[in-house]
C-alpha positions in Angstrom: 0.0 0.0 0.0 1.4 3.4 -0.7 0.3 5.8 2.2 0.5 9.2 0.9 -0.1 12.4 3.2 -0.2 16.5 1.8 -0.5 18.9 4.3 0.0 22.7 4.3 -0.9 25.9 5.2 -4.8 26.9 4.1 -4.5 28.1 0.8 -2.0 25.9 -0.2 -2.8 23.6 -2.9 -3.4 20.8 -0.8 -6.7 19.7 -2.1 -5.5 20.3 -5.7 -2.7 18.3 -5.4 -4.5 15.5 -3.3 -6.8 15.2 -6.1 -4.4 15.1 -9.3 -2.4 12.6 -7.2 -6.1 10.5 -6.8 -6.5 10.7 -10.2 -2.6 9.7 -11.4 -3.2 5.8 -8.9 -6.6 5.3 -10.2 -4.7 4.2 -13.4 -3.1 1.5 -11.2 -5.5 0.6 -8.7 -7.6 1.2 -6.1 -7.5 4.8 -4.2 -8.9 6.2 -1.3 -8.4 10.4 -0.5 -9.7 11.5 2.7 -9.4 15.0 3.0 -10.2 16.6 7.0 -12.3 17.6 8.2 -14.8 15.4 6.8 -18.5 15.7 6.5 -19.5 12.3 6.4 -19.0 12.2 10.4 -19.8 13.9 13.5 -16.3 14.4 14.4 -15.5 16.2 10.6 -18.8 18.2 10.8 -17.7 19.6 14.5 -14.5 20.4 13.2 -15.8 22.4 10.1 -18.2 23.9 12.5 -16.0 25.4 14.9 -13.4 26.5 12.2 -16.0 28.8 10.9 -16.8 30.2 14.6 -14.4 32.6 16.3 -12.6 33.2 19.7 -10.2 30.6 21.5 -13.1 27.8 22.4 -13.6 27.4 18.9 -9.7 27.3 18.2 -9.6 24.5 20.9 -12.8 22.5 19.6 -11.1 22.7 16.0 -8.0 21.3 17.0 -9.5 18.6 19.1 -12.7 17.6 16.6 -10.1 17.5 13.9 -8.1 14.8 16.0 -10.7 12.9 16.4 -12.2 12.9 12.7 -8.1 11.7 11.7 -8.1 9.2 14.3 -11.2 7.7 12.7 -9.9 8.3 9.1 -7.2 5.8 9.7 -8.8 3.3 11.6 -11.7 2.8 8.6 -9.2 3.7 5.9 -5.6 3.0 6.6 -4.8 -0.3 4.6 -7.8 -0.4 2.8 -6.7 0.4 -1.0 -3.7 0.2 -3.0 -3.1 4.0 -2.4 -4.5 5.9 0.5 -4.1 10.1 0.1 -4.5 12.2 3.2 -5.6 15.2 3.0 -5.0 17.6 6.4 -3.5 14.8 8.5 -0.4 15.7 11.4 -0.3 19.7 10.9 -3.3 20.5 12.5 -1.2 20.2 16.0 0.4 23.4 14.7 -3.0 25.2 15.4 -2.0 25.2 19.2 0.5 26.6 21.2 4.0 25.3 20.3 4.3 23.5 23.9 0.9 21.9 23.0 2.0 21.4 19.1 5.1 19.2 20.1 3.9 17.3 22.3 0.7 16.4 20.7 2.5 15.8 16.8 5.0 13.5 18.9 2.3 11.4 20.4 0.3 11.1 16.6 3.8 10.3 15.3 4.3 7.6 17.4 0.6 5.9 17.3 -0.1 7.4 13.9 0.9 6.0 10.5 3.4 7.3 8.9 5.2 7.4 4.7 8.1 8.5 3.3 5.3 10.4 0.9 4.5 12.4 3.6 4.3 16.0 1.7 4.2 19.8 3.6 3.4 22.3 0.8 4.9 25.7 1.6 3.5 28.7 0.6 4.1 32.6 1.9 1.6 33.2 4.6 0.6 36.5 2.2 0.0 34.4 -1.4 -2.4 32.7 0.8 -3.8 34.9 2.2 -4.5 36.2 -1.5 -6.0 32.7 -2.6 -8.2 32.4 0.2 -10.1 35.8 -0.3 -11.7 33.6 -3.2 -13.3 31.2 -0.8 -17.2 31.7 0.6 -16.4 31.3 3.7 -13.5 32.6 5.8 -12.5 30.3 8.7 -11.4 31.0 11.9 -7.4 30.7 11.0 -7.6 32.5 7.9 -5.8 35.4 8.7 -2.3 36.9 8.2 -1.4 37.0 11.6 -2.6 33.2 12.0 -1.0 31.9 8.8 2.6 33.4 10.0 2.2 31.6 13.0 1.0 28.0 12.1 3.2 27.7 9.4 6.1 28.9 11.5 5.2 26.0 13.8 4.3 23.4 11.2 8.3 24.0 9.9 9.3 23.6 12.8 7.9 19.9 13.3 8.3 19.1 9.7 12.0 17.6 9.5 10.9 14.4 8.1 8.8 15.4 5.1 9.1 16.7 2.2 8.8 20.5 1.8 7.0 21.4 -1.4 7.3 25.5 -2.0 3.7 26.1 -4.0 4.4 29.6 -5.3 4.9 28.1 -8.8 2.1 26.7 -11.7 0.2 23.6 -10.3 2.2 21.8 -12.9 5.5 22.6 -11.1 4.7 21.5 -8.1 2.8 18.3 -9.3 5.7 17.7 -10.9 8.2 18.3 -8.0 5.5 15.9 -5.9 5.7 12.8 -8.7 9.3 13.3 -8.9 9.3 12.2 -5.4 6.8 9.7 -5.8 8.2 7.7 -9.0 11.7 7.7 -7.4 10.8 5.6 -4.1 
């Protein structure tokens, strides 16, 4: 089974990426994508809920919902196709305090699956803060202040994946992605 994991800042290309990726390993067999938070559960749908809500609480209930709703993820999914994509899977942890980040991303690394496809794509807080004004809804860490912060945290925790820079065409970094992919 190839276990394959993007994750990234909002605004990122994650989704995109997740999905041309789907789309390449249909060719070759079964896929599953799982991208978080889901709606086809109560944990996903709490998740999503709080992200659109404001204030600390809702910060806290996002974090912890969205735990819960990967947790699930892999024990129905994990294993269960000849390539499972995840979509928003360790870097939530860099929603919380640093303290609280570490810690929690060294328990999920421990008990949680992981790939040598595991794939952060970088982008400049401001680009995506740009791409996002083109979304409905604005969630709760959608904001310059809260992009600079996450994604300095998610660097930090990120010395064993692969660091994608998405400033270029979708092209570029789908290419830079497969690149990875094909070699292993």
């Amino acid at each position: 089974m190839r276990f394959i994991v993007i994750d990234g800042l909002d605004g990122a290309g994650k989704d995109t990426h997740a999905q041309l990726l789907k789309e390449k390993y249909e060719k070759k067999g079964s896929v599953i994508l799982r991208s978080h938070p889901s709606n086809d559960n109560s944990y996903g749908v709490k998740a999503k809920h709080a992200l659109l809500g404001r204030g600390k609480v809702n910060k806290l209930k996002t974090s912890f919902y969205y735990a819960l709703d990967v947790i699930r993820s892999v024990r129905l999914y994990y294993g269960k196709a000849d390539t499972v994509i995840f979509v928003r899977y360790l870097m939530g942890v860099a929603y919380l305090p640093l303290p609280l980040a570490k810690l929690f991303y060294n328990i999920f690394v421990t008990f949680l699956p992981s790939s040598d496809y595991m794939f952060f794509l970088e982008i400049n807080p401001k680009e995506a803060l740009q791409r996002l004004k083109k979304r409905e809804n604005e969630e709760i860490f959608e904001n310059l202040e809260d992009l600079i912060k996450v994604r300095k945290k998610a660097l930090q925790l990120t010395k064993k994946w692969h660091v994608i820079n998405t400033s270029g065409s979708i092209d570029e970094v789908q290419n830079k992605i497969n690149s990875i992919l094909d070699d292993k």
